[in-house]
Each structure stands twice: as structure tokens, then as C-alpha cells.
N, C-alpha and C positions, 0 to 999 in steps of 0.2 A: 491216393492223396492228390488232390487235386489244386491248380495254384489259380491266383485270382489278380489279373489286370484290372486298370483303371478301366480299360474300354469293355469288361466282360461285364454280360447280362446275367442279372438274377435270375435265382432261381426261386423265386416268388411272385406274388401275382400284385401285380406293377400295369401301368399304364400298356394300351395294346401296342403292340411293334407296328412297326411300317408294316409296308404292302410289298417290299423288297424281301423281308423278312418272310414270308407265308411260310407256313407251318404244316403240316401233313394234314390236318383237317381245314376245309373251305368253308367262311362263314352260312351259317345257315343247318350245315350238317347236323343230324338227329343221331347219339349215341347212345345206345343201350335203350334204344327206345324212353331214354328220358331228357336228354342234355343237348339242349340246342346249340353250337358251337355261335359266340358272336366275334368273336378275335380271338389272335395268339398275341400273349402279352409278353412273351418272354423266353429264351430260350436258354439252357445251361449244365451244367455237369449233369444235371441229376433231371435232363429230359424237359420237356416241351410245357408249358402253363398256360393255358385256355381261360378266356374269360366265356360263361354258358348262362343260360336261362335254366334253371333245374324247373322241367314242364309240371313236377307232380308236387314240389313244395313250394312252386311260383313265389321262386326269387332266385339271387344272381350270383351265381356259386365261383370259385374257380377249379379247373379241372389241370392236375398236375400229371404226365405221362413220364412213365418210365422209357427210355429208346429201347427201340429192337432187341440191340446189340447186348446192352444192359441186361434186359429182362430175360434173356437165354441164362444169363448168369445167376445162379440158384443164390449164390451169395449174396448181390445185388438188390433181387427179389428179395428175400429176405429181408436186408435192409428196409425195402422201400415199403415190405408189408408191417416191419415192426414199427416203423416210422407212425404207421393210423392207430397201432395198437397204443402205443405210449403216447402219442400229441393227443388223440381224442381223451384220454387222463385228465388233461387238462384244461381245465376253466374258467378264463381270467380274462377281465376285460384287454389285459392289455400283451395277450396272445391271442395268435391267429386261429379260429376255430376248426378244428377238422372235424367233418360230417360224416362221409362214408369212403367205402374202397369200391371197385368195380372196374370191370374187364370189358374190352370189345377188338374182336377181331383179334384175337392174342395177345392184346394190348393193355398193360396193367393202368389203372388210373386213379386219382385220390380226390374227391372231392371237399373241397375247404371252402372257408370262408371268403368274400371277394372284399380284400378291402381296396376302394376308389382310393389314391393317394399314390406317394414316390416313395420307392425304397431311401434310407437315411444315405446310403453310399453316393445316392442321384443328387441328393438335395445337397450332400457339402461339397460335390463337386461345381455344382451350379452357385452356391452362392456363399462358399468358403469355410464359416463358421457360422452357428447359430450366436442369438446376440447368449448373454450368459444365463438372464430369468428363463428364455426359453432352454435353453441348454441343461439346464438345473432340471427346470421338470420333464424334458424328455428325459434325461439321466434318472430322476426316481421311480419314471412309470418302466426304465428297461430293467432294472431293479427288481420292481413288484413284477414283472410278469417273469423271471427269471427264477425269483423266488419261489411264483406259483410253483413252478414246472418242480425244482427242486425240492420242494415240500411233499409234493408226488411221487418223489422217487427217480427224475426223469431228469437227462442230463440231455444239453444240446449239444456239444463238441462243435458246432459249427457259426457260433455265435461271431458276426461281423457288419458293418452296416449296411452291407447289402439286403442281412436277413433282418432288418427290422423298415418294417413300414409306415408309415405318417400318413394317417388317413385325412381325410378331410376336414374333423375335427383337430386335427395337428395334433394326434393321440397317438404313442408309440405302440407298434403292435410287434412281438418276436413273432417269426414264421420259420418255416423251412426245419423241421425236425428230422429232415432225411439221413442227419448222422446221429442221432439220439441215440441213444441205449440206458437204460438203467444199470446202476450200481452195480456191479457185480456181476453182469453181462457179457463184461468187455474181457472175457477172457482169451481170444485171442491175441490182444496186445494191437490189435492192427494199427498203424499210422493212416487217421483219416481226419482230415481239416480241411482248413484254407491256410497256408503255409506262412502268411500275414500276420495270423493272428491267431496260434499254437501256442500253447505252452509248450516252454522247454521237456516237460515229462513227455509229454505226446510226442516231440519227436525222438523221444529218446526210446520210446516202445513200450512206456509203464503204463500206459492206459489214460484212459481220462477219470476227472473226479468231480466235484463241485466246485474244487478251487483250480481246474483246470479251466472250468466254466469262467471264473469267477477271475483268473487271467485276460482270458479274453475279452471280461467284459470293460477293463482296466485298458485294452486299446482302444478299443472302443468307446469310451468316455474321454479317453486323451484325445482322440479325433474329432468328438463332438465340441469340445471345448479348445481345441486350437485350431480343428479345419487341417493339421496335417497328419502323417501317418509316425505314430511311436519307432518304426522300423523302417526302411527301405532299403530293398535287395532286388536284386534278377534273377533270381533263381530259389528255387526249394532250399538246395546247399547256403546257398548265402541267407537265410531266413534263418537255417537252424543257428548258425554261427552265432548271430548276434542277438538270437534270443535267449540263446545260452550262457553268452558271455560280453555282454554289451547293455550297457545301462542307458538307458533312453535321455534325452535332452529333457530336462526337467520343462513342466507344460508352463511356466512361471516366466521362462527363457524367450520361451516363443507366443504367447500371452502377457503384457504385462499386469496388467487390472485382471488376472487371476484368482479367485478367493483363494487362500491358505489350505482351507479345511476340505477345499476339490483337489486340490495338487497332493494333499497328500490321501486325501480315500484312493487317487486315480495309483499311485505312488504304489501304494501299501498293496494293492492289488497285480502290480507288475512284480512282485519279490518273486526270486525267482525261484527258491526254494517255498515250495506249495505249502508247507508248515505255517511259514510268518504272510501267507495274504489271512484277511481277514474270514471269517467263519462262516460267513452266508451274505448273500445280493442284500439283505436287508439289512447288514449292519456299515455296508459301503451307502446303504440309501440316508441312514439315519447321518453320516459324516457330511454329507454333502450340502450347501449351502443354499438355502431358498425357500426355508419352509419345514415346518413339523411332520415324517413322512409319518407316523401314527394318528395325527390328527389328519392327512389327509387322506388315508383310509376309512379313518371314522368316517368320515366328513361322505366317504363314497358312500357308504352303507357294507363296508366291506370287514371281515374277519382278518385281522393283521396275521400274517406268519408269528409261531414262537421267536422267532431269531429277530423279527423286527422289533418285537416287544422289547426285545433284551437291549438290542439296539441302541432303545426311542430313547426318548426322558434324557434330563441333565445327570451329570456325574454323579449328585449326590455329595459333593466335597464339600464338608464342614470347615468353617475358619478355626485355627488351632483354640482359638478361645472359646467356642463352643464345645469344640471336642473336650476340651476338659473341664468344662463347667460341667457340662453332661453326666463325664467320667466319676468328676467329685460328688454330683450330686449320688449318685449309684453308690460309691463308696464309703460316703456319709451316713446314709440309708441305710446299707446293710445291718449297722447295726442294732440302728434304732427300730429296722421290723423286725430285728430278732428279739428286741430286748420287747417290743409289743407284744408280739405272738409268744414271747413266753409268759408274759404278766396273762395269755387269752388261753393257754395247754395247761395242761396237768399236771406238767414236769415237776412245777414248784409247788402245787399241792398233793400232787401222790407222789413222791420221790421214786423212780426209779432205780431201786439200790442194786436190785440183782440182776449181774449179765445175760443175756438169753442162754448162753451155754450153762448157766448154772442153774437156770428155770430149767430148760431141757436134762439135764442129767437128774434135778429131785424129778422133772414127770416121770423118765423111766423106772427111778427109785421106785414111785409111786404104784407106777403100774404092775410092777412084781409084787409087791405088796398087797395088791387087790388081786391079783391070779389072774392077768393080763397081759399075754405076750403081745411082745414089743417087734419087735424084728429090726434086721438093720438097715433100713430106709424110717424117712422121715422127713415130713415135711411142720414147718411152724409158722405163727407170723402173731401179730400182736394188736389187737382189737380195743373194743372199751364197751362196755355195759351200758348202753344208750336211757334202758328206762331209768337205772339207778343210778347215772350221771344227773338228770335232769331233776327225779325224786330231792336228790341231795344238793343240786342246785338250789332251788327253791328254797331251800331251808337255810342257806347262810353260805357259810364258809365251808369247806372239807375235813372233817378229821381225818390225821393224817395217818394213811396208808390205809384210803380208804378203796374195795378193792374194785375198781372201778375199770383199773387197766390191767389185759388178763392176754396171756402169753395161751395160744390155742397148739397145741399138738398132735399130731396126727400121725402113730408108727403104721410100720406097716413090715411083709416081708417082702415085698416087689415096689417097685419105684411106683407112686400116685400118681395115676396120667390123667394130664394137664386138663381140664376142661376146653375147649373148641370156642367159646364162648368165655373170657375172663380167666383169669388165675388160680392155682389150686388156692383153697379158702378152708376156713372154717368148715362152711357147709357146700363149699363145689371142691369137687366133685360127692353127689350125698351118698351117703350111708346106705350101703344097697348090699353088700356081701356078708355073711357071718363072719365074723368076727373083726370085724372093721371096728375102730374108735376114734372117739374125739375125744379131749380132756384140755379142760381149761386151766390154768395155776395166777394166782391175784401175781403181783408183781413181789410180796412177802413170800413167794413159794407154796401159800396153803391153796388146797385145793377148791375150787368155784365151782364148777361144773361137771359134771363124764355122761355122755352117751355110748353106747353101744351095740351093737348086732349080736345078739347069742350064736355062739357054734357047738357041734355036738361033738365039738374035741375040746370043749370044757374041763377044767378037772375033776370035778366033782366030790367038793369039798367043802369045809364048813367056812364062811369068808365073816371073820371079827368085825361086827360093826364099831365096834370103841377105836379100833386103828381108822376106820374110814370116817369117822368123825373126829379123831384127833389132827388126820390130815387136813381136814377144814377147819380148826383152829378150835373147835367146840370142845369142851368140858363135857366126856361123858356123864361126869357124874352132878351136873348142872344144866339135863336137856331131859325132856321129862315124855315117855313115848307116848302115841297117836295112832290115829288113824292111818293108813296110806289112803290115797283118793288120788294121786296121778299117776296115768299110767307109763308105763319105759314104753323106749321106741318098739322094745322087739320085748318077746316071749320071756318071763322072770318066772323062776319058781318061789322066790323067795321077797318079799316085800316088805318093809319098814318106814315107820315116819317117827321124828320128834319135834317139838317145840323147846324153845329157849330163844337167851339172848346172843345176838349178834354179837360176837367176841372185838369188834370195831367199833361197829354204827349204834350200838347198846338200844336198839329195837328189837320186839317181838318177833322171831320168825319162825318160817315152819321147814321141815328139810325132810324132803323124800327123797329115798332111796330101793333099791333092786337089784338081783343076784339071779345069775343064771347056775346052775352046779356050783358054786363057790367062787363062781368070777362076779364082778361089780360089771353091771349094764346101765346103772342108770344113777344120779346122783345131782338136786337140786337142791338151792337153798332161795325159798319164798320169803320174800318181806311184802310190804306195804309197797314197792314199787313193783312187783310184780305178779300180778294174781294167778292163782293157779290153774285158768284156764290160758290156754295157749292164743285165745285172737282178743287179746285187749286192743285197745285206741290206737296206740301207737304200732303194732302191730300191722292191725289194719290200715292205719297209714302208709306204714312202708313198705306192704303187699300192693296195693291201689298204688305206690308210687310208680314199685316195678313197672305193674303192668302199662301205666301210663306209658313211660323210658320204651318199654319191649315194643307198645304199639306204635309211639312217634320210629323207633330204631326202623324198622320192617318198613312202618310206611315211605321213610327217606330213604332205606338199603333198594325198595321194591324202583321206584324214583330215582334214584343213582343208577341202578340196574337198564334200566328202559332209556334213560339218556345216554349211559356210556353205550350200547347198543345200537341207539340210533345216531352214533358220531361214528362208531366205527361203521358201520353203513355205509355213513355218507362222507367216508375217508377225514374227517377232522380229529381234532386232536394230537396232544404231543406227545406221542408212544415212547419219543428217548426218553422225555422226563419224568412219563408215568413209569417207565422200566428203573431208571435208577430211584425214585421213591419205592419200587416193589423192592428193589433188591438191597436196599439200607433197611427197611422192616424187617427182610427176612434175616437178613444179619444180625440183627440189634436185638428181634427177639432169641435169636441163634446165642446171640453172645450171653444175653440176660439168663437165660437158662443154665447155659454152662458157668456161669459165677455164681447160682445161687443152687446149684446141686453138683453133683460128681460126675465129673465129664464120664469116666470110664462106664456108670451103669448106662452109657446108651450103647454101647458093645455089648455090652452082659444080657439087657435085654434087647432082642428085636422088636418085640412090641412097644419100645418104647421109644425108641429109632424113628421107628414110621411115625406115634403119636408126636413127636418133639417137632417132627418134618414138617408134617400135617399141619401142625397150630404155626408154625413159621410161614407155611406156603400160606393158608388162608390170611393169616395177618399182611401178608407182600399182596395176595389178591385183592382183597379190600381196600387196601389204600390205591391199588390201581386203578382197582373200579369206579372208587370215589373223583379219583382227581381225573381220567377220564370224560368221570360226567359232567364237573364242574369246569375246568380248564377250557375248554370251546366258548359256553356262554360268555364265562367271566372274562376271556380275552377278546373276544367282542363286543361285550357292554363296558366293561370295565379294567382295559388293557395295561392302563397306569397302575392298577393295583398289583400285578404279576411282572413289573419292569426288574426288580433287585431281586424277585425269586424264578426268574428266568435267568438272570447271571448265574444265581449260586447252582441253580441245576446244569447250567450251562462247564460248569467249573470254574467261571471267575468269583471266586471265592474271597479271594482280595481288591475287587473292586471297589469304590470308596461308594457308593450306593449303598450296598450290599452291610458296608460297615457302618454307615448309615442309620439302618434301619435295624439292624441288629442290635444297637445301642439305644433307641429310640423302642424298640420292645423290653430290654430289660429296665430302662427308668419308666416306662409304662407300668410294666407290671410292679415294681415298687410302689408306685403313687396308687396301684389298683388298691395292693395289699393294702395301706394305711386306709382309703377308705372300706374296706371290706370290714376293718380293726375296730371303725367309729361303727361300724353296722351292729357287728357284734358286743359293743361296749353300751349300746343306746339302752337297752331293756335296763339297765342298772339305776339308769337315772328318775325313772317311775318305779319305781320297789320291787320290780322282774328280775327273778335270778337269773345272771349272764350263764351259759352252756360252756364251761370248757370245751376246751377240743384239745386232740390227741393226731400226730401221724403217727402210724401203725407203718406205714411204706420201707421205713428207713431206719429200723429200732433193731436191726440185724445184723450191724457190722461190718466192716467195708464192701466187702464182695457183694453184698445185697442191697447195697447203697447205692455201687455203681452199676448193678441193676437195673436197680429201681429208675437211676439218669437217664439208663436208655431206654425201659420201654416208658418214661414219661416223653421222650423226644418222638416214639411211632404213634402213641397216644393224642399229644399235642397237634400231632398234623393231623392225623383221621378226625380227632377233634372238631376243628376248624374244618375240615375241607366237608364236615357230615352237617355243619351247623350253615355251611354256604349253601349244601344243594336243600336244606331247608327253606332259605333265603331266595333261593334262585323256584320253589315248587309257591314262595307264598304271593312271588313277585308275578308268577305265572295264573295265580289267582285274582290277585287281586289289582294286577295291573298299576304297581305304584310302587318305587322304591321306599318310600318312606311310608307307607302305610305296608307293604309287606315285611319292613322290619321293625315295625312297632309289633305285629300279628307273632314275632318270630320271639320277641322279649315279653311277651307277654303268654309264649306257649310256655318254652323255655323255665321261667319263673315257675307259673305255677304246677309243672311238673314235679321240680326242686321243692317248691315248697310242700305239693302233696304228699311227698316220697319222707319229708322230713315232718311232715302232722301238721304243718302251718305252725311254727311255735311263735313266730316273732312277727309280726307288719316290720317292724326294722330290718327283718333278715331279707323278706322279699326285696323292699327297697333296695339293698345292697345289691341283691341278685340283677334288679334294674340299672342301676345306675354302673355295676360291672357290666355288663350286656352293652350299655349304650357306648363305655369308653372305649371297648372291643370295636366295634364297628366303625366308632372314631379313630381310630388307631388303624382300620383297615381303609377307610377311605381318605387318609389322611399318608400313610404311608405303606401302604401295601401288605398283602397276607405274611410276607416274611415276619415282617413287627407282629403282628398276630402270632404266625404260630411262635416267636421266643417269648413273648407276655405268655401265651399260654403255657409254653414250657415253663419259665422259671415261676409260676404262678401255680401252676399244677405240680414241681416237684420242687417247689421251695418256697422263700418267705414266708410265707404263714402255715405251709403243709407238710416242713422237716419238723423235727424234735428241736425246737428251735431253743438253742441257749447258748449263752457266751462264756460258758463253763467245758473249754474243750477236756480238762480231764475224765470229766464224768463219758462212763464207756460209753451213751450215745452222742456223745461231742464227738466222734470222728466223722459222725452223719452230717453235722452241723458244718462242722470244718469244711469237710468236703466241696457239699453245696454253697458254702459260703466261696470255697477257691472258683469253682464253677461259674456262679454269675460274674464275679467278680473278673474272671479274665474274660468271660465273653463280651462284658461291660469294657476292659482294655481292647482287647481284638476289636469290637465296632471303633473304638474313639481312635484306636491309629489307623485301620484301614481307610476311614473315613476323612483323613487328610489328604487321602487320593497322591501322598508322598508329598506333599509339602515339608517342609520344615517345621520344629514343635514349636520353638521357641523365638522364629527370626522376625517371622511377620504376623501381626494381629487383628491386620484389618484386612 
């Protein structure tokens, strides 16, 4: 530990010393055959500072020596070689650069950067105080380059105005890394500083930190701005005393035309418990008076720190009268997109009467009855018959309980693992073992559909076709037999067809059937909406949509991939915040899983252990890779958009920004929903049957509801962050923010519309003018508002079972998500008062 007088020379490369001063090398001398000594600039704790000519990169380095005495010392050495390891890290204009290491004569040396200029300790000696405009922005360039360093990993411990230099440009530059160490280095504890300008922990033996850093940068700004020292002592001893327990002369005292908003960044950064300073150099830059330090990074051509971003920007503080204009208007609204979105679902034309658990216990019924074992796993979920929604669109109105909406079952004797790609489904994971089934039930309980895999543990018995047509609602003795002509998925010994009438829709249809030994494998009923061959129009539409989806997915996942790769490369990006976005994925889907199945069978099976892990890990990997790749650009082109979702990563979660814009996403996505409502309402007005719609998500009962909450919350961000690096590959094409998002709504769209057959010009329109509010919403108030529009847009307003009939058994889905937006709608409007008062003041 070393202590530091007014009369003691830096140890940085500073104007040459006298001639009284001469230094162990005589000007002129050639080192290592490369370094031409022209002066000694300086001399100090940590050895001798040369100004040289570097012969072989001709230009004008300075050369830093370790003493004799020193450099015997292995400990020493060490230091002074970790010192090139960790300062050459980093990269910033307004740090000193170090070039290389080298030896001569037994002599360790460091070559750096020369900057022409007076260390800051010379300059407030000579001429007191800086005026305050200068003061200000030498204070946020010691900031950004502190930042740098810190961003890297790399703590200086020795931060004082000795080590920063003013070059000729009057541009702060930090130098002297000779006590650096990173994070987690500092395991000896040692006491190493300048005793001036120590945090209390440092002399206390806890090591240093960033907010030890981040101490001393708070004297150091106090001296800049009043010209004297926050402490003065004669000794080590008397240093420690009153840093530990002596609160400094406010800088207000001794300045009086002080700004407020420097006494207290300078303030908040002297606390003497390391806890309450502020969080990083760059949220002390953002406090300080003189200028926007995010637009002055812009303005450099420079990539802001996460923590500056978080920093930058105004509070966000709503006047209480906004906040609850907002609030009301959200509250207002709920109901009336619920009472929309039910006038646009099916609720009220196929009444859902029967609870899933009472559809689930007649499919088992079912399945014993056809010679079908069941086992005790099982998964379900609840669909809609797309061609014969659309068929019976067309034609008018619904009869009712028509069977349109169809509960899918799937037993089994081992738990269904998870597809790696999406949800178990209907048809993911497919049909690939003997004896595997699917079976459909209308929401009347009669039977719609059955697929099957034949096994050769069959029973092999006579299976009554009158029971498997009375389970589909048909009159045997009102269906007159046929040919068979389609074939089952797998191997039938046994085949039948009839024709009759639709015991509902009172059309023509035809209904094949197939028996493996006396089990049911296969089980259709054909009308006029669905021809017997398997690739009709629509069909092939929603095949050609996939593939469109699968090959935009790849080409943005391949694209994400090769950016986030080349940011870790080249050390950018926010690793904290991609790690707590990985590890809320991995939870969320952790949690979704265990509320919509039986925790205990992932003990029972191990294969299913590892499969539950697997789709957790890759869901947390994904969204890391994503935001990875995106996070670098978008904080450099576009920093204001990640300001309130750097708090909430950061964990100021109650920020009034923050609350802001969470409030500001949910009346977005209301105002989306009602236009989405006129999208979907338009075809009725030209003689075009409107398409009900159905959510299937949330028709399962609480636990599967609040499911369905979270994985639409890991959903909603991969969402957004997959539709940015689209944004960010079309902007890289085409060289134009508003011609690569016009490219990106107009992919977008007509993927949506190929996947769906093109049915409406109205529906695309919708898909445009939602795409364009999205992007308004993101440039307008940052990706936070995005991803909660996209949250409560993707698992609610117009995507629940939307009805204001909570007795009906899927009114607890409704409830739910109605409490849901509704308090995230309260949560934004009080956070957002930044703690005002609700009711005192209105302007």
C-alpha cells in the first residue's frame, strides 16, 4: 500500500522531468533493439516512465519499468505482468492503450500509449478547479472509460487524478492499471491503493469491486468539481479513520453554483457501505449535469455499456392523471374485447357444455369399448376442425353443437415426451409405435375421429361396428353400407364404409372405418368440407405455410447464430441479461410442465427427466442466442429502445419507466385487439362468411391456464427478439430502416396468410396494420411495450375463451387472464408515478 503526497510524481506518462531527475536510461539509448529512449517522464511507486520512439511501428510509445528491487519480487512481477494482460482488454477512447510487454537487461517493461498532456492531479494543482462545463465532461469521459474497463471484467483499484491524463485534445484518458485485477482474483485480500482514495472495504481487507472502483471515482469527481480533496490525513492510519467513519464536507459547502444533480451522483458514490453507491460508472454518468451521456456516445460512433443504457433516458414518470386515464382506459376495455372476441369464437355458437374431464373419462370409456388400451398417462388439448369451420361459415349461421370444437386425446403407458420443437399436440409427437393413438370427441362427447398403430398384442376379436357408430352419434339402422376407399394409417384386417346423414349438419356423408384383430385403428367421417383425399387446398396451404415458417425460422435461428458468435468473439453483449432471460425460460417452461402434468412421473421415468430438461435447456438456450444476437446492434443503433428493459433486467422492476411502458403495452395491445376484431368482422359486410375462432390454449382448467401464462411470457420475448434479428438481417440488406421494415411486414404477412390459404384481403390487412403498431410501439417506447402487447395479445384478449360468463367451466381461463392484464395494467399505472402522490397533484 502505498500513500500519495501533493509533491509525488505519477506514475503515468506525463510531460518529461527535469534533467535533475535523470532516470537509468540516457536519452538516445536503443532497447531491445526497438525503443529509442527520448526522456524520463516520470517516476513512482510502480518504477521509472520513458517517453521512446517505437523504431519498428514509428511512432511515440511510452515505456513503463518495473525497479530492480521490485521485479525480484515474484509477487510484484506478477502484478506488473497481469497489469498488460487485463489493460490490453481494453479499448476505449478514453483509456490509456497498452501495446506490449518486454525485458532488457533483466528489466521488465510495458509499452503504452504516449499521451502529450498533464496528469488531472498537475492540472488542479496549477489552476484549482476546472470551470463546471469542463468539469462535467471531463467527469463523463472518466465514467465511459471506467465503464469500459468494467464491462471487460477489469477493475482498476487505483483510480485517482494522478492516473488520469488530459491530452491535448483536453480528453480524459484512465491509465496506470498496475493494481488492476479482475473479479474474483483478488483472492488474497491484499491492501493495495493510494490511501486518499480507498474505499473503506479495501482497507478493511475485503477486496475490491466495481463499487470500490466506483468510490474512488466519487473523490475523484469531488476534486474535479471543487479543486479540493474529500479527505485529508498524514498518514495511512488517519486515511483509514475517516474513510470509514467521517462524511466528507458536502461539495455544495465548498462550491456554491454547484449543480444538485453532481453533489448528489458525487454523494451517492462516497456511501460508505458498497451496497447503496450506485450500480456502474455509467449510471453516475447519466446523473451528472451537462449533457445527454447516451447521445454522446451515439454522437461518438460508439456502442453504449448495458448499464449506461439503463442509466440514459428520463424517469418515465407519468402525471397521476395520465396514469389513470391509461389505467381506466385498460379497465374499460377489458370488457368490451371480451364481449368482441366472444361475438368472433365459437363459445356462443357451439356451447361448450362438457368439462374436459368429462370428455376425457367418455374417451377412455370409448376406448375400452373399441379394444383399445388406454394406460395411465395421457395427454389432451382442444382443437377446431378448420375445413368444417370455414365449410359452415359460408353457409350462414352454426347449428348448434355443431361439432366443430373437438377435445384430442392421446393415452398412453409412459408419459408422451415432449417434442424439442413445440408442444405435445395432436399430431407432435406423430404416430410412430404400435399401438399408439389419437381420438378426437366433438365437445357433445360423440366420437369425430380415431387414428391408430396396429400391435400384435391386439386381442383379436370381433370389434361391433353398430357400438362405433352409435359412438359417433349415427343410427345404425339409418346408414346404408359402402365401399371402403381410404386407407388407415397402419395395417387393418378389417375394413368398412357407410353413407348417411349427418346426425347435426343434416348433409350427405360418407364414414370409413378399420379394425386391426378387433381393435378400432382408424375412424373418419367425410362430408362436402372434406374430400377423401388427404392434400386438398387447404391442406396444401397449411403444408406450403409450414414450410415457409420452418424456412424463414432456420434462416433467422442460422442468422442469430452467426451474430451471437460474432459478439462473443469480439467480447460485446450483455451476458448478465442474456443469463437471467435463459434462466426465467428454463423455469417457466420447468414450471408450465409441472402444472400441466404429474410432477412425480419425472422420477418414475428417467427418460423423461432428461426429455423435460432438454426442452427447458434448449428453450433458456434459444432465447439466449437470440438476444445475444440482437442486444449488441439494437444497443447501438437503437439504445432508447432497451432503456426500461435494461432496468427490469437490471432488477429495478419498480422503476417508473419500467411502469411506464408496461402500461403503455397493455392499452397497446387492447387498441391491437379491437383493430384485429374490425379485420376479422370486414368479410361480413360484402356477403363473406366471418371464420370464428376458438383458443384451444386455456380450455383446461386452472393449472393449464396458468401454464399456458408462462410459456406465452418465454414465447412473447423469443417472439419479438426472432422478429428483431429479422429486422436487424433485412436492414443489413437493404440498407434502410424503413425499407427493411416494410420487407419484414410484408414477409411476415404473407407467410400468415399462406399458412392460412389467403382466405380474407381483410385478414392480411389486419396482419399489416398489427405489424406496423408493433413497431410503433417499439420505437416509440421500447421492446419492453412490445414484448407485454405481445404477451397479453398472444395469451389473451382475443386468444382466451373469451366470455363474461365466469360460471361456465371455461370462465376460470377468462377470469384468470382478465386478473392478469388487469393488475399488470395497475402495476405499470402506480409504478409509473415514480412515487408521487395519486390524488394530490394533477399537473
Amino acid at each position: 500500500m502505498s500513500d500519495e503526497s501533493p509533491t509525488r510524481t505519477s506514475d503515468v506518462p506525463t510531460a518529461p522531468a527535469s534533467p535533475a531527475d535523470a532516470g537509468r536510461f540516457a536519452s538516445g539509448s536503443v532497447l531491445a533493439g526497438r525503443y529509442r529512449i527520448v526522456a524520463l517522464l516520470g517516476k513512482g511507486g510502480m518504477g521509472e516512465v520513458y517517453r521512446a520512439d517505437d523504431l519498428k511501428l514509428g511512432q511515440t510509445v511510452a515505456l513503463k519499468f518495473l525497479p530492480v528491487a521490485l521485479g525480484a519480487d515474484p509477487a510484484r512481477l506478477s502484478r506488473f505482468l497481469n497489469e498488460v494482460r487485463l489493460a490490453r482488454q481494453v479499448t476505449h477512447p478514453n483509456v490509456c492503450r497498452v501495446h506490449d510487454i518486454g525485458d532488457t537487461d533483466g528489466l521488465h517493461f510495458i509499452s503504452m500509449e504516449y499521451v502529450d498532456g498533464e496528469d488531472l492531479a498537475s492540472l488542479l494543482r496549477r489552476i484549482g478547479r476546472l470551470p463546471k462545463e469542463k468539469a462535467a465532461e471531463i467527469a463523463r469521459q472518466i465514467c465511459a472509460g471506467l465503464g469500459a474497463a468494467h464491462e471487460r471484467g477489469v477493475l482498476h483499484r487505483d483510480l485517482k487524478p494522478a492516473n488520469v491524463m488530459i491530452d491535448g485534445q483536453g480528453r480524459a484518458r484512465l491509465t496506470d492499471f498496475g493494481l488492476a485485477v479482475a473479479p474474483g482474483e483478488d483472492a488474497t485480500r491484499e491492501i493495495a491503493g493510494t490511501p486518499a482514495y480507498m474505499a473503506p472495504e479495501q482497507f478493511d481487507g475485503r477486496g475490491a469491486s466495481e463499487r470500490s472502483d466506483l468510490y474512488a471515482l466519487g473523490l475523484v469527481l469531488y476534486e474535479l468539481f471543487t479543486g479540493k480533496r474529500a479527505f485529508e490525513g498524514n498518514s495511512a492510519t488517519e486515511m483509514a479513520r475517516l474513510h470509514r467513519e467521517t462524511e466528507p464536507p458536502e461539495p455544495s459547502s465548498v462550491v456554491r453554483d454547484l449543480d444538485p444533480a453532481v453533489e448528489h451522483a458525487i454523494l451517492r458514490c462516497l456511501a460508505k457501505h458498497a451496497a447503496k453507491r450506485p450500480s456502474s460508472a455509467a449510471s453516475v454518468a447519466a446523473e451528472l449535469a451537462g449533457g445527454d451521456p447516451l447521445a454522446a456516445v451515439k454522437a461518438a460512433g460508439e456502442t453504449p455499456a448495458p448499464e449506461l443504457v439503463a442509466a440514459a433516458g428520463a424517469t418515465g414518470t407519468l402525471k397521476p392523471a395520465v396514469a389513470l386515464g391509461l389505467l381506466a382506459f385498460v379497465l374499460v376495455g377489458l370488457p368490451g374485447a371480451m364481449a368482441v372476441a366472444e361475438r368472433l369464437t365459437l363459445l356462443r355458437q357451439v356451447p361448450l357444455e362438457m368439462p374436459p374431464d368429462v370428455l376425457r373419462f367418455r374417451a377412455r370409456e370409448m376406448l375400452a369399448s373399441f379394444n383399445v388400451p388406454a394406460g395411465e398417462y395421457a395427454a389432451s388439448g382442444f382443437v377446431y376442425d378448420e375445413p368444417l369451420l370455414e365449410w359452415v361459415s359460408r353457409r350462414g349461421s352454426l347449428p348448434a353443437h355443431t361439432p366443430i370444437v373437438r377435445l384430442w386425446y392421446r393415452p398412453g403407458f409412459a408419459p408422451i415426451p415432449q417434442p424439442l420443437f413445440g408442444r405435445i399436440s395432436q399430431d407432435e409427437p406423430p404416430l410412430t409405435t404400435p399401438g399408439q393413438v389419437v381420438l378426437w370427441l366433438d365437445t357433445a362427447g360423440r366420437l369425430a375421429e380415431l387414428r391408430s398403430l396396429p400391435s400384435t398384442s391386439d386381442p383379436g376379436k370381433d370389434l361391433e361396428w353398430n357400438g362405433v357408430l352409435a359412438a359417433a352419434g349415427f343410427d345404425p339402422a339409418r346408414v346404408q353400407p359402402a365401399e371402403p376407399s381410404l386407407l388407415p394409417p397402419g395395417f387393418a384386417d378389417r375394413r368398412a364404409a357407410w353413407t348417411g346423414r349427418h346426425p347435426v349438419l343434416d348433409v350427405d356423408v360418407r364414414i370409413e372405418t378399420a379394425a386391426h384383430r378387433g381393435r378400432l385403428v382408424s375412424f373418419r367421417v367425410l362430408g362436402p368440407w372434406a374430400p377423401a383425399r388427404e392434400e386438398t387446398a387447404l391442406f396444401a396451404a397449411a403444408r406450403l405455410g409450414e414450410r415457409a415458417f420452418l424456412m424463414l425460422f432456420f434462416v433467422t435461428l442460422a442468422t442469430g447464430l452467426l451474430l451471437a458468435l460474432r459478439n462473443l468473439r469480439l467480447g460485446r453483449g450483455d451476458r448478465r441479461g442474456a443469463l437471467r432471460l435463459a434462466l426465467f425460460a428454463f423455469f417457466a417452461r420447468l414450471g408450465a410442465w409441472l402444472l400441466q402434468n404429474r410432477p412425480s412421473a419425472l422420477f418414475e421415468e428417467q427418460s423423461l427427466l432428461v426429455a423435460v430438461l432438454a426442452r427447458c435447456l434448449y428453450s433458456a438456450a434459444f432465447l439466449w442466442l437470440l438476444y445475444m444476437a440482437i442486444e449488441p446492434p439494437v444497443r447501438r443503433r437503437w439504445p432508447e429502445a432497451l432503456i426500461s428493459w435494461q432496468r427490469l433486467l437490471g432488477g429495478r422492476w419498480r422503476d417508473a419507466r419500467v411502469g411506464r411502458d408496461v402500461l403503455m403495452g397493455v392499452a397497446c395491445a387492447i387498441v391491437m385487439g379491437y383493430a384485429w376484431a374490425v379485420g376479422r368482422l370486414l368479410p361480413g359486410l360484402w356477403g363473406e362468411g366471418t371464420v370464428p375462432v376458438v383458443a384451444d390454449g386455456m380450455l383446461a382448467g386452472v393449472r393449464p391456464t396458468v401454464a399456458y401464462i408462462l410459456l406465452t411470457a418465454v414465447s412473447s420475448i423469443s417472439g419479438c427478439l426472432f422478429v428483431t434479428v429479422l429486422l436487424l438481417l433485412a436492414r443489413a440488406v437493404f440498407r434502410h430502416v424503413a425499407i427493411a421494415a416494410g420487407v419484414v411486414l410484408l414477409v411476415l404477412t404473407a407467410v400468415l396468410m399462406i399458412g392460412k390459404g389467403g382466405r380474407h384481403a381483410s385478414e392480411a390487412l389486419g396482419a399489416v396494420v398489427a405489424m406496423t403498431l408493433l413497431l410503433f410501439v417499439m420505437s416509440r417506447f421500447g421492446l419492453l411495450s412490445v414484448v407485454v402487447t405481445s404477451f397479453v395479445l398472444g395469451g389473451g384478449t382475443l386468444a382466451i375463451p373469451a366470455t363474461l360468463h365466469f360460471s361456465a367451466w371455461y370462465g376460470q381461463a377468462a377470469l384468470i387472464w382478465i386478473l392478469v392484464m388487469g393488475g399488470l395494467a395497475a402495476f405499470g399505472a402506480y409504478t409509473s408515478l415514480g412515487g408521487k402522490p395519486l390524488l394530490r397533484s394533477w399537473d
